[in-house]
C-alpha positions as CSV (number, residue, x, y, z in Angstrom):
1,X,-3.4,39.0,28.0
2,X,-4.4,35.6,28.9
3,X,-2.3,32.9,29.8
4,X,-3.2,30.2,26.9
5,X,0.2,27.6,28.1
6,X,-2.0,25.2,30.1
7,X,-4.3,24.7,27.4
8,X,-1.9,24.2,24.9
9,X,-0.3,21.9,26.6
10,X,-3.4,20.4,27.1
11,X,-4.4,20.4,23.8
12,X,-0.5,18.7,22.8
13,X,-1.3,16.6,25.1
14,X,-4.5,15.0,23.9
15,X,-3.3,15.3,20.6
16,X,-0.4,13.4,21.1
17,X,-2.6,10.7,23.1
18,X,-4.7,10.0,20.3
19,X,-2.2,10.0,17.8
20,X,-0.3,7.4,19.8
21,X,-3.3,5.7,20.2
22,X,-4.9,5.7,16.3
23,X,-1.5,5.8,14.1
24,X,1.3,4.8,15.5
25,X,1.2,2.2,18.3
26,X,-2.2,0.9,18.1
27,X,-2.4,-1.0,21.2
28,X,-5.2,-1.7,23.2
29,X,-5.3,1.1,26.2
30,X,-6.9,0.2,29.4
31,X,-7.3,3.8,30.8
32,X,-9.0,5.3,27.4
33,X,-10.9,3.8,24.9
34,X,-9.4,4.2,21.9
35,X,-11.2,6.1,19.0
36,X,-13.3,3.1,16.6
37,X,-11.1,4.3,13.1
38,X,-12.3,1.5,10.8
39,X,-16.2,2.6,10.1
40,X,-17.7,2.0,7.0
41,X,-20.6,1.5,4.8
42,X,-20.0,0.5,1.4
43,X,-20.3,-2.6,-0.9
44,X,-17.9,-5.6,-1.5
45,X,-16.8,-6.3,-4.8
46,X,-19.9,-8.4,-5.3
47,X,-22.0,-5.6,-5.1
48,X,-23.4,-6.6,-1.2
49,X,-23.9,-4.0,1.2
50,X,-21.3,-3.7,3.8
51,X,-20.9,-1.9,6.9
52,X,-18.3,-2.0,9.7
53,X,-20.9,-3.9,11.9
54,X,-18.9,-7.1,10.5
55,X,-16.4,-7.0,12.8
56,X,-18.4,-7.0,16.1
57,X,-19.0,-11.5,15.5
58,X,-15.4,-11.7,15.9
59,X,-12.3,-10.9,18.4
60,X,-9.8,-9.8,15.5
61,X,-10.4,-9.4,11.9
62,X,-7.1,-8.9,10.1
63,X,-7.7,-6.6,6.9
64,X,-5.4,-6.7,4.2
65,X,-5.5,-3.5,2.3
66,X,-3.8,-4.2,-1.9
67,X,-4.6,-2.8,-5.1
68,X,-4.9,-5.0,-8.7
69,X,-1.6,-3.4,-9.6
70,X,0.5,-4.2,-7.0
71,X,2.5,-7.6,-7.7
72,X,3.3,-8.0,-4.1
73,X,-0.1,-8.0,-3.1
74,X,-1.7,-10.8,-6.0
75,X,1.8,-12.8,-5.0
76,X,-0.2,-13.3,-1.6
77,X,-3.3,-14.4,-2.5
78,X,-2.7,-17.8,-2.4
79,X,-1.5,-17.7,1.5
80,X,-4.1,-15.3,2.2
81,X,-6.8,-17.6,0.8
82,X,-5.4,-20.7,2.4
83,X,-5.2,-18.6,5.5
84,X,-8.9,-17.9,5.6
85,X,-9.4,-21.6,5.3
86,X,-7.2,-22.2,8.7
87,X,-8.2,-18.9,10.6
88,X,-8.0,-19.4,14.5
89,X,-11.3,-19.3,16.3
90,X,-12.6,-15.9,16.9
91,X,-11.3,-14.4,13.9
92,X,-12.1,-13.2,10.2
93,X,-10.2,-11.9,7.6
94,X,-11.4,-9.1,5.0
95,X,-9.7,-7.2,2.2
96,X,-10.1,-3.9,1.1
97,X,-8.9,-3.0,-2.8
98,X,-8.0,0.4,-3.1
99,X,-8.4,0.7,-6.3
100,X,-11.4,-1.1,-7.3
101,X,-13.5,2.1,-7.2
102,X,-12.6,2.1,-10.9
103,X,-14.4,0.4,-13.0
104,X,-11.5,-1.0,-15.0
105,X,-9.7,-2.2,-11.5
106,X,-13.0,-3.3,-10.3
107,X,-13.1,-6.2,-13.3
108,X,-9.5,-7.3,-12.6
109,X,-10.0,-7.4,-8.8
110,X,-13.1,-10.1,-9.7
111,X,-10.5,-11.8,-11.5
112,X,-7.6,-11.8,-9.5
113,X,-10.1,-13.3,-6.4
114,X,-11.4,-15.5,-9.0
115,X,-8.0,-17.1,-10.3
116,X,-7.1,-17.3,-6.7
117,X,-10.4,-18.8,-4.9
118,X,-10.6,-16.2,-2.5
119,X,-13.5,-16.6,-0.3
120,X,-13.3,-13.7,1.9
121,X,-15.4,-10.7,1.5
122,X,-13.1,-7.6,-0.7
123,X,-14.4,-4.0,-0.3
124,X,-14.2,-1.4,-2.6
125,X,-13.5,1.4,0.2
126,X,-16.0,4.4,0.9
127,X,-15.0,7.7,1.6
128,X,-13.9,6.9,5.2
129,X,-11.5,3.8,3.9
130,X,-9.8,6.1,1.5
131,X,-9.3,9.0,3.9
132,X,-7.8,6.4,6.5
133,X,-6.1,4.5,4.1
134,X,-4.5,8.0,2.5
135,X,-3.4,9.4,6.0
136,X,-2.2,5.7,7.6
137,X,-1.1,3.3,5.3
138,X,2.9,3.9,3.7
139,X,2.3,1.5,1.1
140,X,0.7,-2.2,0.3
141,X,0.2,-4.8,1.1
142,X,-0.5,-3.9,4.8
143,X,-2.8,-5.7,6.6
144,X,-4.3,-4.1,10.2
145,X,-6.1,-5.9,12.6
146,X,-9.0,-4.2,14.6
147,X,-11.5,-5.9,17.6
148,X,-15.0,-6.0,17.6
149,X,-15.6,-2.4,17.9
150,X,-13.3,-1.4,15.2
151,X,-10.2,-0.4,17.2
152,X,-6.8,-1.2,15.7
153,X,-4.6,-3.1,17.9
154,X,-1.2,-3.9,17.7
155,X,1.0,-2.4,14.5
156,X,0.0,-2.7,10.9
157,X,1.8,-5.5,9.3
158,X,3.6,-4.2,5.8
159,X,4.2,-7.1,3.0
160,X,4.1,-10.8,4.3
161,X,5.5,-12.0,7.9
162,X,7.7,-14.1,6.4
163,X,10.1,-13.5,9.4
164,X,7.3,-14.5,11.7
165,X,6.1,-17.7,10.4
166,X,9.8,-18.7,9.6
167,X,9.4,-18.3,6.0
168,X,5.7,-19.6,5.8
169,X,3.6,-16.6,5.2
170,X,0.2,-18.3,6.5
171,X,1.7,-18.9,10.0
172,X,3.1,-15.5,10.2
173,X,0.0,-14.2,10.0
174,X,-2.0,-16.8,12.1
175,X,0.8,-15.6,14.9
176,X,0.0,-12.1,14.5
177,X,-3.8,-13.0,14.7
178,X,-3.3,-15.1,17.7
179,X,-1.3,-12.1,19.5
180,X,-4.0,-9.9,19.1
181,X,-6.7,-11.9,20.4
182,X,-4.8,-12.4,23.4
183,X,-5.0,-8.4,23.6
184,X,-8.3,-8.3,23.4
185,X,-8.7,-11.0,25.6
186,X,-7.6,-9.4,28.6
C-alpha cells in the first residue's frame, strides 16, 4: 500500500495557503500571488456592460456589497455617495446589489441610488459575484477592497467604520482605502 501522508499534507497545506490567502486574511503575499477572486462580466444597474477589467485604472477599488432590503445598507448611502465625491487618488468605489437580479429589487435599487445621488457604478452580480458573495460574505453591508488585478487585500469591512473615522463614516473608510493603497504600493 502506498504511502499517501506527504501528499496529504501537501494537499492541507496548499489548501490552507489559499484559504488564508482568499477568505480569511486577505493580505497582499509577496512569495505567491494570490488567486484574482473578484472576476466578472455582467451589467450595472443601468443596463451597461461590465467586466472586472474596471479595476485595473485604479490601486484599490473599495466595493460595497448591500441589498434594497437591508436598512443598514440605504442608511449609508449618503456617506458612501459623499465618499465617492472625496475618494483619494488612485482609487474607485463600486457597489454590488445582491438582490437586484430581481426585477422588483432592480426598480427599488434605481430608486434608492436615485433618492441618494449615487454616482458610482452598482452591479447586479453574475454568477461568479453570487457564488463569492454566498461562500464569503456573513452578512451586509460589507464592503472589500481588491487591487488592480482583482486580489482582495486587507479584511472585509462589515457595517460602517464608525470606530475608524471617529464616528464619521466617510473618513473611516477613506482610512481603510488609504491603508490599502499603501499595500499595494509596496
Amino acid at each position: 500500500m502506498a504511502d499517501n501522508t506527504t501528499d496529504n499534507t501537501t494537499n492541507t497545506t496548499n489548501t490552507t495557503i489559499k484559504t488564508t490567502i482568499n477568505t480569511t486574511n486577505h493580505t497582499k503575499n509577496t512569495t505567491s500571488k494570490p488567486k484574482n477572486i473578484i472576476n466578472f462580466n455582467t451589467k450595472t444597474i443601468d443596463d451597461e456592460s461590465i467586466t472586472s477589467d474596471i479595476f485595473k485604472d485604479y490601486k484599490i477599488t473599495m466595493i460595497n456589497i448591500w441589498a434594497t432590503w437591508c436598512g443598514p445598507c440605504v442608511a449609508e448611502m449618503p456617506e458612501l455617495s459623499k465618499l465617492y465625491d472625496e475618494l483619494p487618488e488612485g482609487s474607485n468605489l463600486i457597489g454590488i446589489v445582491i438582490d437586484s437580479a430581481d426585477e422588483s429589487a432592480k426598480q427599488d435599487a434605481i430608486n434608492i441610488l436615485s433618492r441618494y445621488s449615487i454616482k458610482y457604478k452598482n452591479l447586479i452580480p453574475d454568477i461568479d459575484i453570487a457564488n463569492y458573495v454566498n461562500k464569503n460574505i456573513g452578512g451586509i453591508p460589507t464592503s472589500i477592497f481588491v487591487d488592480k488585478d482583482g486580489n482582495i487585500i486587507g479584511d472585509p469591512q462589515m457595517g460602517a467604520p464608525s470606530k475608524k473615522g471617529n464616528g464619521d463614516i466617510v473618513l473611516g473608510y477613506k482610512k481603510l482605502i488609504e491603508e490599502r493603497i499603501l499595500v499595494v504600493s509596496d
